[in-house]
C-alpha positions as CSV (number, residue, x, y, z in Angstrom):
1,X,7.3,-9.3,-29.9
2,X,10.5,-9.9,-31.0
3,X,12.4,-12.6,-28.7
4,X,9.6,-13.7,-27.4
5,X,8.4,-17.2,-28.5
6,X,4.9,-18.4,-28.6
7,X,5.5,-20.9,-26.9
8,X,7.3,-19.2,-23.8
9,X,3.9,-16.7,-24.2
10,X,1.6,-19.4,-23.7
11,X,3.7,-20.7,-20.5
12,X,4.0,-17.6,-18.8
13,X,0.2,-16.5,-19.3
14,X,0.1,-19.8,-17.0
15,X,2.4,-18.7,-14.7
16,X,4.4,-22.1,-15.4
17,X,7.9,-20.7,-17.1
18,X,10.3,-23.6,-16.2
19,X,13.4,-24.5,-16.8
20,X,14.6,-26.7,-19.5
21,X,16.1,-29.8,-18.9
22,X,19.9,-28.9,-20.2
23,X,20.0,-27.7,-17.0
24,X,20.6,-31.6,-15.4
25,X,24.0,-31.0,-16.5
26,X,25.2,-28.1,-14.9
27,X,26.5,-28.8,-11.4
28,X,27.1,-26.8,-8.1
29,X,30.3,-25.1,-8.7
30,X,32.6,-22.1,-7.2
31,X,31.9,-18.7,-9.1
32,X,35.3,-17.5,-11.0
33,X,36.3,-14.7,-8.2
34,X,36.1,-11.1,-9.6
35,X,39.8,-10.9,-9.6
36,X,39.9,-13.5,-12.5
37,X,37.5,-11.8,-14.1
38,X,39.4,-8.4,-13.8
39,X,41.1,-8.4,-17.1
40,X,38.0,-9.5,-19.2
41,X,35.8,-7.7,-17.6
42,X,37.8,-4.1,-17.7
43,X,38.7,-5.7,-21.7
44,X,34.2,-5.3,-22.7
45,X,33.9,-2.0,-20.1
46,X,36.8,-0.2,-22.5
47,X,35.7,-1.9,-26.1
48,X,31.6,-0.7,-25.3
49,X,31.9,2.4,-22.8
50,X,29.6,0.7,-20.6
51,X,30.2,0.8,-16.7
52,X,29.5,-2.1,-15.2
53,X,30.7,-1.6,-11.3
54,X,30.1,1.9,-9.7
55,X,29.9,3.0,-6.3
56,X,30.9,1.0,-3.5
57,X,30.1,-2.9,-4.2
58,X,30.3,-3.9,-0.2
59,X,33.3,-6.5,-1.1
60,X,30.6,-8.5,-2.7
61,X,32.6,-8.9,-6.1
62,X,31.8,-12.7,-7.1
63,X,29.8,-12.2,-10.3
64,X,26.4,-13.8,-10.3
65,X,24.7,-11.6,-13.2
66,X,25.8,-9.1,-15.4
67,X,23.3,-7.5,-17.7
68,X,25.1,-4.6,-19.2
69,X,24.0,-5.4,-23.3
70,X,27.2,-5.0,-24.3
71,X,27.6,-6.4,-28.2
72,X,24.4,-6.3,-28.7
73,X,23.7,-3.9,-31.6
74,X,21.7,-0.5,-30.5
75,X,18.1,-0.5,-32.0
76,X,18.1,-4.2,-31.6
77,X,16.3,-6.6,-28.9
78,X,18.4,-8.3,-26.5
79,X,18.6,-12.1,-26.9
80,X,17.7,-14.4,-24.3
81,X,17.9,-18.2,-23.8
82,X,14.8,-19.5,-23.1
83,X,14.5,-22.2,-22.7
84,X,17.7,-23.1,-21.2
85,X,19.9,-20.6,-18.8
86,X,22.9,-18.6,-19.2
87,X,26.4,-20.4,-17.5
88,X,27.0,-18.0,-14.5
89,X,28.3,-15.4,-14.6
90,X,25.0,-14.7,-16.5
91,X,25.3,-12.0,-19.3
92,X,21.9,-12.9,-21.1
93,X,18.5,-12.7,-20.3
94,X,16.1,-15.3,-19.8
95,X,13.3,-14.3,-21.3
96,X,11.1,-11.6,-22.2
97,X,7.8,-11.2,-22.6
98,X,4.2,-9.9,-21.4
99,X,0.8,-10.2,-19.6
100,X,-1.4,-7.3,-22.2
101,X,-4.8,-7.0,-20.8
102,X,-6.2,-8.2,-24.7
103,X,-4.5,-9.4,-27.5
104,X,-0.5,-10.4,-27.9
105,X,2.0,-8.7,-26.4
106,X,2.8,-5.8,-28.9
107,X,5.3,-3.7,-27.0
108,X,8.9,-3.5,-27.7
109,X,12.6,-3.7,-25.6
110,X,15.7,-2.4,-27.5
111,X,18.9,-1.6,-26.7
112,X,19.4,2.1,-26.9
113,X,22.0,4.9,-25.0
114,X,19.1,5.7,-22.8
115,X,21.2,6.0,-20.0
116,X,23.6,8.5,-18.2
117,X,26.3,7.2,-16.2
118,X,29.4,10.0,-14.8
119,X,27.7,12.3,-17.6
120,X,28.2,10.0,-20.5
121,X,25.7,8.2,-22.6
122,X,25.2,4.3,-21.3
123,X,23.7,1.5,-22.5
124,X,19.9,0.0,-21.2
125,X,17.0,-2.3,-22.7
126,X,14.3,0.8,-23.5
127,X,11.5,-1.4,-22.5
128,X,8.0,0.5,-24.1
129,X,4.3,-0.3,-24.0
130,X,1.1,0.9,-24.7
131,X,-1.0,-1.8,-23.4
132,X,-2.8,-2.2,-20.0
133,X,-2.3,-4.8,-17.8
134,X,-0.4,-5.4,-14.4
135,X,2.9,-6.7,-16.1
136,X,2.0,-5.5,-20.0
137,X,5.6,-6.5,-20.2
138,X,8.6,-8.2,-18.6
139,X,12.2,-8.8,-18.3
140,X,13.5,-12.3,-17.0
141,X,16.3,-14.4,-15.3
142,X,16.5,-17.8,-13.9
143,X,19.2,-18.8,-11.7
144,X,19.8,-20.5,-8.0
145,X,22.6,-18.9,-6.0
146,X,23.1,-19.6,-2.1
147,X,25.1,-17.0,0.2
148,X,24.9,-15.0,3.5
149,X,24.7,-11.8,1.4
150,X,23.7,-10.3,-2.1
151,X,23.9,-7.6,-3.7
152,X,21.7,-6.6,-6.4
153,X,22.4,-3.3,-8.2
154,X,20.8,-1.8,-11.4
155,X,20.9,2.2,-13.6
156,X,17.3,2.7,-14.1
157,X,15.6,5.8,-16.2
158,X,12.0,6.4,-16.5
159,X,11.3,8.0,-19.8
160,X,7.6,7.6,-19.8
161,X,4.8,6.4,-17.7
162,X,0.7,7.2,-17.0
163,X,-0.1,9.4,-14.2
164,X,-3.3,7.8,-13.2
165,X,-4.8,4.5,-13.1
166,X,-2.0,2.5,-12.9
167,X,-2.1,-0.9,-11.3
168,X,-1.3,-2.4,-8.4
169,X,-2.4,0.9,-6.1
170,X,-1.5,0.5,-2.6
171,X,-0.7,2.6,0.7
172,X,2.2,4.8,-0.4
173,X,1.5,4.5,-4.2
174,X,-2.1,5.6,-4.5
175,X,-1.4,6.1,-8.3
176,X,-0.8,2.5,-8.7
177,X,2.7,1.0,-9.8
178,X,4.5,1.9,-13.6
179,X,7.3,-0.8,-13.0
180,X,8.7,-3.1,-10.4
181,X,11.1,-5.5,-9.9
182,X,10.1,-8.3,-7.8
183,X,13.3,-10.8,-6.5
184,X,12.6,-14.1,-4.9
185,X,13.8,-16.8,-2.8
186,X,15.0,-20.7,-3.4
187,X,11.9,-21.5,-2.2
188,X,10.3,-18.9,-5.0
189,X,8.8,-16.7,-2.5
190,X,9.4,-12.9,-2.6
191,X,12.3,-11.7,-1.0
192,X,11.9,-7.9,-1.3
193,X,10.0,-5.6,-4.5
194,X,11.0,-2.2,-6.0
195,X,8.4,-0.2,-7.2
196,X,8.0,3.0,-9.0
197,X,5.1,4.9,-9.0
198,X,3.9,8.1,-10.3
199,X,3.4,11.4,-7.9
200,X,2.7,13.7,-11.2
201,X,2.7,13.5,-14.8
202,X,6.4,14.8,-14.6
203,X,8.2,12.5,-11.8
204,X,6.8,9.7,-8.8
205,X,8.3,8.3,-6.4
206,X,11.0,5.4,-5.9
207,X,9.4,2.5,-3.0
208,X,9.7,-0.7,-1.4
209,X,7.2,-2.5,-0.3
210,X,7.2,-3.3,3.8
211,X,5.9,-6.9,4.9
212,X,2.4,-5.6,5.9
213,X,-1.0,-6.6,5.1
214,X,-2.2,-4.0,3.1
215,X,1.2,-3.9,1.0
216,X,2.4,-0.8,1.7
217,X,5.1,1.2,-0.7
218,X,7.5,2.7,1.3
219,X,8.9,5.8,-0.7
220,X,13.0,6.4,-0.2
221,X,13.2,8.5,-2.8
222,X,11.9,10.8,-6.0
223,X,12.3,11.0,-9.4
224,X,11.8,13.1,-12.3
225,X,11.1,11.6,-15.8
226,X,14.4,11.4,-18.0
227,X,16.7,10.9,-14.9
228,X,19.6,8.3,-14.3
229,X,19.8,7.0,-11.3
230,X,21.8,3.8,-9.8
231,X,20.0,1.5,-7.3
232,X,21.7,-1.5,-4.9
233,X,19.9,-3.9,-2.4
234,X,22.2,-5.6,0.0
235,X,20.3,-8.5,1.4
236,X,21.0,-10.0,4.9
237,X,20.0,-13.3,5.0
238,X,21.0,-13.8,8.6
239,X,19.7,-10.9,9.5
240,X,16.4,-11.0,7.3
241,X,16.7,-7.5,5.7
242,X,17.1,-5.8,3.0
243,X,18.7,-2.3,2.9
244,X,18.7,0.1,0.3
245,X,20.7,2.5,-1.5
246,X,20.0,5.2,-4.2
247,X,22.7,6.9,-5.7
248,X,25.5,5.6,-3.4
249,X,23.6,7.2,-0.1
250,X,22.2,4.8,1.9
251,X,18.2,5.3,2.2
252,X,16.6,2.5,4.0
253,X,16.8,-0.9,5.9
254,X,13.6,-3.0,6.4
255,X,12.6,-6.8,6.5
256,X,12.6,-9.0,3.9
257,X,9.1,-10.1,2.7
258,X,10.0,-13.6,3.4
259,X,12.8,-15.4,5.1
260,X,15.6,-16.8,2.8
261,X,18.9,-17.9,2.2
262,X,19.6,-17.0,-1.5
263,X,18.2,-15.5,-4.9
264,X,16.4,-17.9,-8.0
265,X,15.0,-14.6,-9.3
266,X,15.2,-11.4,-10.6
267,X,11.7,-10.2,-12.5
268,X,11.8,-6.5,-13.8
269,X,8.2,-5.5,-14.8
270,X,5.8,-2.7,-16.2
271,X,2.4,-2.2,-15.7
272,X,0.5,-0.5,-18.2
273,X,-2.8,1.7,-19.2
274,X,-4.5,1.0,-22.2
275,X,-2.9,3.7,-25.2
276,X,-1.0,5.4,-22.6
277,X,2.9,5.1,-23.2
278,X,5.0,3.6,-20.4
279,X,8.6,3.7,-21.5
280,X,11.9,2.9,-19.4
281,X,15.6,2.0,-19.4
282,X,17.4,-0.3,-17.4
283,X,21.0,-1.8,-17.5
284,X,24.1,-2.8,-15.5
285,X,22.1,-5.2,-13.5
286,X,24.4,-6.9,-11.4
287,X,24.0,-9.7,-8.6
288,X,27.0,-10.7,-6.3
289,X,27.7,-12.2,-3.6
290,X,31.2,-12.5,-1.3
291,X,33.9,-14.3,-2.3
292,X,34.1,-17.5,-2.3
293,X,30.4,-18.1,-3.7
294,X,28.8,-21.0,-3.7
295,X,26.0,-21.4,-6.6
296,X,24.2,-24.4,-7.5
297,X,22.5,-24.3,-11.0
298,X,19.2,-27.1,-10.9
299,X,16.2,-28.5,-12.6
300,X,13.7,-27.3,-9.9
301,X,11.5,-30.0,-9.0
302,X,7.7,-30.9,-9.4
303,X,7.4,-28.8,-5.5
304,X,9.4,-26.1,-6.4
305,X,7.4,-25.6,-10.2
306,X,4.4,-25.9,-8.4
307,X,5.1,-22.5,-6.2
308,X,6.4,-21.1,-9.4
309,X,3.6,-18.4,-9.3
310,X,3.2,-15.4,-11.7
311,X,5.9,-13.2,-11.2
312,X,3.9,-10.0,-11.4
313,X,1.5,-9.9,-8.1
């Protein structure tokens, strides 16, 4: 796959992606504040017609990722850094890659107008696969921010995906899971997952998964195949929860899956079924947190690599 080294391949089939050491040089420092941001950031939204704030952002305007693939030429993979990490506010990927069930990863992400944002044409990274596996392919960041809250926020269309036999079933998504995005703590535990999963061959159902044994996906809303819609996850820390909106409308509050006080992670995932296509967009995938923030950007240590577990269960 284009993007992907073979030597990131071979790392993350371990489950031991790590961080490079360049990142011994990059200090804890204040985010730039949104309103110094302002001008370039209204300069790229008018040069690529890209939206990269909608809705109401809950005064959480200190930029901690913006993923919007603006410059990067449609029809053409988005570049990552791997091995080293984007300065904050992050605007490239860490990596990208895949788990296939046999043989190399062999599916494809490429920037394309797959999405539709206030009725126009949008950009997203058209992530497609025809290979089985639970995380046939991925999407990556890497990054260590501490705050009371966060917001994450994403567009996300699902073009394609099996109707059946799916993994990952569980209470809620009997049908098993076409793609999730798992975010975890400092400590790399899971803070909350998003999870799609298919009610039909035509639509599914949008979930999140509640802190139970069995796993259960909670549905908060539906979906039909070709559809934009806009997602954001406040998270609580104080307060442990994480509440969820679709489309501006609030849906949902629930607990987090584990307690924390900040966000290393954002993992965006499909699962697959051998020769069946799985195909979706996703772009404008934003984390803030209130102004002032405070981020710290560190080599995680031999403890923290060692809970560094695959990013896909």
């Amino acid at each position: 796959m284009a993007g992907v080294s073979s030597r990131h391949f071979s790392l993350a089939r371990r489950g031991q992606i790590r961080h490079n050491d360049d990142m011994h040089r990059l200090l804890a420092t204040p985010l730039l504040r949104w309103r110094r941001l302002a001008v370039g950031v209204a300069a790229c939204v008018i040069a690529t017609g890209t939206s990269t704030l909608h809705g109401d952002n809950f005064g959480l305007d200190d930029i901690i990722t913006n993923f919007n693939f603006a410059g990067v030429p449609l029809g053409s993979t988005p570049p990552t850094t791997f091995p080293s990490v984007d300065p904050i506010p992050q605007s490239t990927l860490y990596a990208i890659g895949g788990f296939p069930d046999t043989g190399p990863v062999t599916g494809t992400v490429q920037v394309q107008n797959a999405l539709t944002i206030a009725g126009q044409p949008a950009r997203g990274a058209v992530m497609t696969t025809t290979q089985g596996g639970t995380g046939a392919q991925y999407l990556d960041t890497q990054f260590l921010v501490t705050a009371p809250l966060a917001l994450i926020q994403f567009d996300l269309n699902i073009m394609q995906m099996p109707a059946t036999g799916l993994p990952q079933p569980a209470p809620g998504a009997p049908n098993g899971q076409a793609f999730a995005v798992n975010v975890f703590g400092l400590d790399s535990q899971r803070l909350f997952r998003f999870a799609v999963t298919p009610t039909s061959a035509t639509g599914g159902d949008f979930g999140i998964k509640l802190p139970d044994v069995p796993g259960t996906i909670l549905p908060f809303g539906s979906f039909t195949l070709g559809e934009t819609h806009h997602f954001q996850f406040l998270l609580n820390f104080a307060a442990g929860t994480v509440s969820v909106y679709l489309n501006g409308v609030f849906e949902t509050t629930q607990s987090l899956l584990n307690p924390g006080s900040g966000i290393s992670e954002i993992f965006m995932f499909q699962n697959g079924v051998e020769g069946v296509t799985n195909q979706v967009a996703i772009g404008n995938i934003m984390t803030t947190v209130p102004e002032p923030g405070t981020v710290a950007l560190l080599l995680l240590g031999g403890a923290a690599l060692a809970r560094h577990a695959r990013r896909r269960r």
